[in-house]
C-alpha positions in Angstrom: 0.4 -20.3 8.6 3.6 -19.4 9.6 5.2 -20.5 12.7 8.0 -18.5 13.1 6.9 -15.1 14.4 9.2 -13.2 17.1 11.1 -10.9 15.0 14.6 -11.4 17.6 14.5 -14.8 16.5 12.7 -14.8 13.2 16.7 -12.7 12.2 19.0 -15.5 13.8 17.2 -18.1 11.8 18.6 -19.5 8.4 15.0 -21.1 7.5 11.5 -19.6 7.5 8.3 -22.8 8.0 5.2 -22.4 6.6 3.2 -25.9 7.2 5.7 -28.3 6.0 7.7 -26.1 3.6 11.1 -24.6 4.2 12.1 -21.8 3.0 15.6 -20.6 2.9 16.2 -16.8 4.2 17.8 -14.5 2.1 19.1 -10.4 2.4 17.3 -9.7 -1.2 15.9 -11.2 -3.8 14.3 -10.1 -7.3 9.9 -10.4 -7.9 8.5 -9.4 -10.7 11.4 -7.1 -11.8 11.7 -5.7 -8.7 13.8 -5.9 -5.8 12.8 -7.0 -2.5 15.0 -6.3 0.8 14.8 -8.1 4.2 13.8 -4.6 5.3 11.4 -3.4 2.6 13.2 -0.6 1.3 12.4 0.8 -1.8 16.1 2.7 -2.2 17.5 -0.3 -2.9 15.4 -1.3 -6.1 15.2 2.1 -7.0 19.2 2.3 -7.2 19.2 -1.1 -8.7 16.7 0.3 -11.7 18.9 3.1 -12.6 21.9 1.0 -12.9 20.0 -1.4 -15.0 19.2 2.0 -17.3 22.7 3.6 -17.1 24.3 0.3 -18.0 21.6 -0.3 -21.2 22.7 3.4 -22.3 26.7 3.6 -21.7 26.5 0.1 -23.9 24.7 1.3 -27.0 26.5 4.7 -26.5 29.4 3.9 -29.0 26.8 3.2 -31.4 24.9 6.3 -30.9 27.9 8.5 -31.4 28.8 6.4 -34.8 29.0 7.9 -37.9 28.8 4.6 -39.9 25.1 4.3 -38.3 22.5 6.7 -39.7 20.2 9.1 -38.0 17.1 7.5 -38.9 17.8 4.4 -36.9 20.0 6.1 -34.1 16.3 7.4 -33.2 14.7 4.2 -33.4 16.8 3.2 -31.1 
């Protein structure tokens, strides 16, 4: 149950309590892989999911473009 409802004062508060627990309030956080936003939005962990991609990509690049490795296991890759 939570006891903290009123959406006004639900955003000035530092804590969220459920029962006894406390939870501390955060912007975003990651779940699962994916990227969850104070305000639910999906652009956010869909931006965050290409970056993840571009960055795995631009570092195996130099390897890709290496002539020391051969083709065979440039497409494994």
């Amino acid at each position: 149950m939570i006891n903290t409802r009123n959406k006004v004062r639900f955003r000035n508060e530092k804590h969220l309590q459920v029962y006894n627990y406390e939870f501390e309030r955060v912007g975003e956080f990651k779940y699962l892989g994916s990227l969850i936003t104070e305000n639910n939005d999906n652009n956010t962990d869909i931006k965050a999911r290409i970056m993840a991609g571009d960055r795995s990509y631009y570092s195996v690049l130099p390897l890709l473009r290496s002539k020391a490795v051969s083709r065979t296991t440039k497409i494994r890759m």
